[in-house]
C-alpha positions as protocol buffer text, in pm:
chain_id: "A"
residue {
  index: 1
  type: UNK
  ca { x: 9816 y: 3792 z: 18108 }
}
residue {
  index: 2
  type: UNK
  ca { x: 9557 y: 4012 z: 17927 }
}
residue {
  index: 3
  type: UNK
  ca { x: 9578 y: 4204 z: 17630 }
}
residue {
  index: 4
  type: UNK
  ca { x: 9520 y: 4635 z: 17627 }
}
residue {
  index: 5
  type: UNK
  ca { x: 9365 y: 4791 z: 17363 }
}
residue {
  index: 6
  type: UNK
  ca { x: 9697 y: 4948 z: 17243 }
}
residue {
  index: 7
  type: UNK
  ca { x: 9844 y: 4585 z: 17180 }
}
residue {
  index: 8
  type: UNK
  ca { x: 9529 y: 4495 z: 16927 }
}
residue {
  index: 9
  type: UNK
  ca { x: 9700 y: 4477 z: 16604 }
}
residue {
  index: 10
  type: UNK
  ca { x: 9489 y: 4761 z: 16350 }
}
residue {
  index: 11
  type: UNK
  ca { x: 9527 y: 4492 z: 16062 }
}
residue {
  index: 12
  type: UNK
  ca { x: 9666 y: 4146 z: 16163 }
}
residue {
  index: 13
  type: UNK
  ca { x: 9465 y: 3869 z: 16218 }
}
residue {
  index: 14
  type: UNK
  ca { x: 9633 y: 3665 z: 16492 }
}
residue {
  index: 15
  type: UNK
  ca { x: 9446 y: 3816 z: 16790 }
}
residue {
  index: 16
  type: UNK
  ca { x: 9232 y: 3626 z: 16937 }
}
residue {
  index: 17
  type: UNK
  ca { x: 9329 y: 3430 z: 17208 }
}
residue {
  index: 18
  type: UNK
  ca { x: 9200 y: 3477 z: 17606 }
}
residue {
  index: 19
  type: UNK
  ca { x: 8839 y: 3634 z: 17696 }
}
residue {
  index: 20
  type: UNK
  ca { x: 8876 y: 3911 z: 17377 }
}
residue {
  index: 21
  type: UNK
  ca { x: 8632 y: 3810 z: 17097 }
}
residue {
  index: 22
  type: UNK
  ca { x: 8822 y: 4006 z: 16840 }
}
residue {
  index: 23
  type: UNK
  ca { x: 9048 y: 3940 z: 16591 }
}
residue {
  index: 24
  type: UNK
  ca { x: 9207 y: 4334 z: 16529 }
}
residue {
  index: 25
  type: UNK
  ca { x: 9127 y: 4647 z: 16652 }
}
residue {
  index: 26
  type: UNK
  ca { x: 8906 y: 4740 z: 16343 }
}
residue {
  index: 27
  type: UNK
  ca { x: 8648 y: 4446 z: 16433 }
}
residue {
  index: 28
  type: UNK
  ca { x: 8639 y: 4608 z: 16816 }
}
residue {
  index: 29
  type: UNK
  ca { x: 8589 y: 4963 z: 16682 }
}
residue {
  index: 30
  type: UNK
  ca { x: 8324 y: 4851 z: 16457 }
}
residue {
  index: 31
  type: UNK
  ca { x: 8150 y: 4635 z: 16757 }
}
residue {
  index: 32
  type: UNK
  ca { x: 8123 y: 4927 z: 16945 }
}
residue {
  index: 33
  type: UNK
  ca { x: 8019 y: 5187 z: 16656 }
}
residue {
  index: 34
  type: UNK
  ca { x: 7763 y: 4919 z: 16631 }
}
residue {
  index: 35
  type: UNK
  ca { x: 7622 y: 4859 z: 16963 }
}
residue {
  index: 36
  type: UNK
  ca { x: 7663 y: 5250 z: 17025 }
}
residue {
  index: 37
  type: UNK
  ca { x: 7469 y: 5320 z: 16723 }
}
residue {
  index: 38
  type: UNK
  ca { x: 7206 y: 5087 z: 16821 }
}
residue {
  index: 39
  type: UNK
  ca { x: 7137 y: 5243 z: 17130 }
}
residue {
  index: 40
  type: UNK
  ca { x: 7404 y: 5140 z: 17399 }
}
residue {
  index: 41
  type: UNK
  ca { x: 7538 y: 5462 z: 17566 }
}
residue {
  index: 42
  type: UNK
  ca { x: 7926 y: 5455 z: 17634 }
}
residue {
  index: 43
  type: UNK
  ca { x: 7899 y: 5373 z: 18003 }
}
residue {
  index: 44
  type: UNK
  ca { x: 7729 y: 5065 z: 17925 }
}
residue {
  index: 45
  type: UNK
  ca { x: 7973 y: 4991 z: 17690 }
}
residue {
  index: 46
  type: UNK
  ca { x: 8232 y: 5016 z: 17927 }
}
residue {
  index: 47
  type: UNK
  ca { x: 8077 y: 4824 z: 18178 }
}
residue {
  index: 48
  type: UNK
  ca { x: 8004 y: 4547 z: 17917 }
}
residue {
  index: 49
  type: UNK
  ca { x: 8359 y: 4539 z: 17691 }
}
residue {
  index: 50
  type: UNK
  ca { x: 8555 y: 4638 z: 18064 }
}
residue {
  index: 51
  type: UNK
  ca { x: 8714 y: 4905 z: 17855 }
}
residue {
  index: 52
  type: UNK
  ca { x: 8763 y: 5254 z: 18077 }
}
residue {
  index: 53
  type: UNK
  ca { x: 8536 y: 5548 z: 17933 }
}
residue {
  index: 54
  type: UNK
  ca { x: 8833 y: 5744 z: 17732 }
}
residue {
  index: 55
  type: UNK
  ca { x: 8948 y: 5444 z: 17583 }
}
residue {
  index: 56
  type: UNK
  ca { x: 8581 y: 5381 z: 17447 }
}
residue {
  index: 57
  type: UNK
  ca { x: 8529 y: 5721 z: 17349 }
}
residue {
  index: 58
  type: UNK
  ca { x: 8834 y: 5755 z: 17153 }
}
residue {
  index: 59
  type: UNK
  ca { x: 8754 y: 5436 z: 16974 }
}
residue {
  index: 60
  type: UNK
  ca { x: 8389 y: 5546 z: 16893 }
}
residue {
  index: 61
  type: UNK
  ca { x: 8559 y: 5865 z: 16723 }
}
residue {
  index: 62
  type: UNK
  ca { x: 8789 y: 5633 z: 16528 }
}
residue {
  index: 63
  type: UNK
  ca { x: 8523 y: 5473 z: 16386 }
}
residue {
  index: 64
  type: UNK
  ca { x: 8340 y: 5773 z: 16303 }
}
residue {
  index: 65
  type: UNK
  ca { x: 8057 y: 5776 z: 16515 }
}
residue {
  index: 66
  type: UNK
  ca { x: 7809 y: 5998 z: 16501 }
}
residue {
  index: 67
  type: UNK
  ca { x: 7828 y: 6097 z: 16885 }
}
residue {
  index: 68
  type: UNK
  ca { x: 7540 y: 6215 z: 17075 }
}
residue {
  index: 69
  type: UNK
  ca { x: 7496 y: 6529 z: 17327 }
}
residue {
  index: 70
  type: UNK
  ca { x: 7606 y: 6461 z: 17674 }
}
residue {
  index: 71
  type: UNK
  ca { x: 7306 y: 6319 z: 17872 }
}
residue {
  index: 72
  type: UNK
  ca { x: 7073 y: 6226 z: 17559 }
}
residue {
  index: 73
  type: UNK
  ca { x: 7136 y: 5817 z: 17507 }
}
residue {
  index: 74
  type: UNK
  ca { x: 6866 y: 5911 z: 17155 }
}
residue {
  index: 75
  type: UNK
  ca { x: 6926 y: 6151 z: 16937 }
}
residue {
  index: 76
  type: UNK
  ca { x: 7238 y: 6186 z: 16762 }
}
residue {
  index: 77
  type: UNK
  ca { x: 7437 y: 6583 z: 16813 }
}
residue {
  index: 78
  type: UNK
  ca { x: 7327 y: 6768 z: 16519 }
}
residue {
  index: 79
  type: UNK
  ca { x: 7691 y: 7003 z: 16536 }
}
């Protein structure tokens, strides 16, 4: 049985168990703020962490992400 995203504990460390790499939530969110930051755009995230697009998304925000305009994988939105 696999873990959802909801069911990663935010600050307890006994995650970790099955094909998930992560110990809590926080160390996800900051993987992806990471590899977003670096250049990955969210679909390839998705395809990569087999997370669905919202889910991704609303983790990105989370971790305060500085998003980019819709279409443009480079610069980040200036709003």
């Amino acid at each position: 049985m696999s873990t959802t995203i909801s069911q990663l504990p935010r600050e307890a460390p006994e995650f970790g168990h099955g094909y998930w790499p992560f110990e809590t939530r926080a160390e996800l969110v900051a993987d992806l703020v990471e590899s977003y930051h670096a250049g990955a755009s969210i679909r390839e995230l998705v395809a990569s962490r087999g997370i669905c697009f919202g889910t991704v998304q609303n983790l990105l925000r989370e971790g305060e992400a500085v998003m980019r305009p819709r279409g443009d994988t480079r610069r980040p939105n200036r709003d």
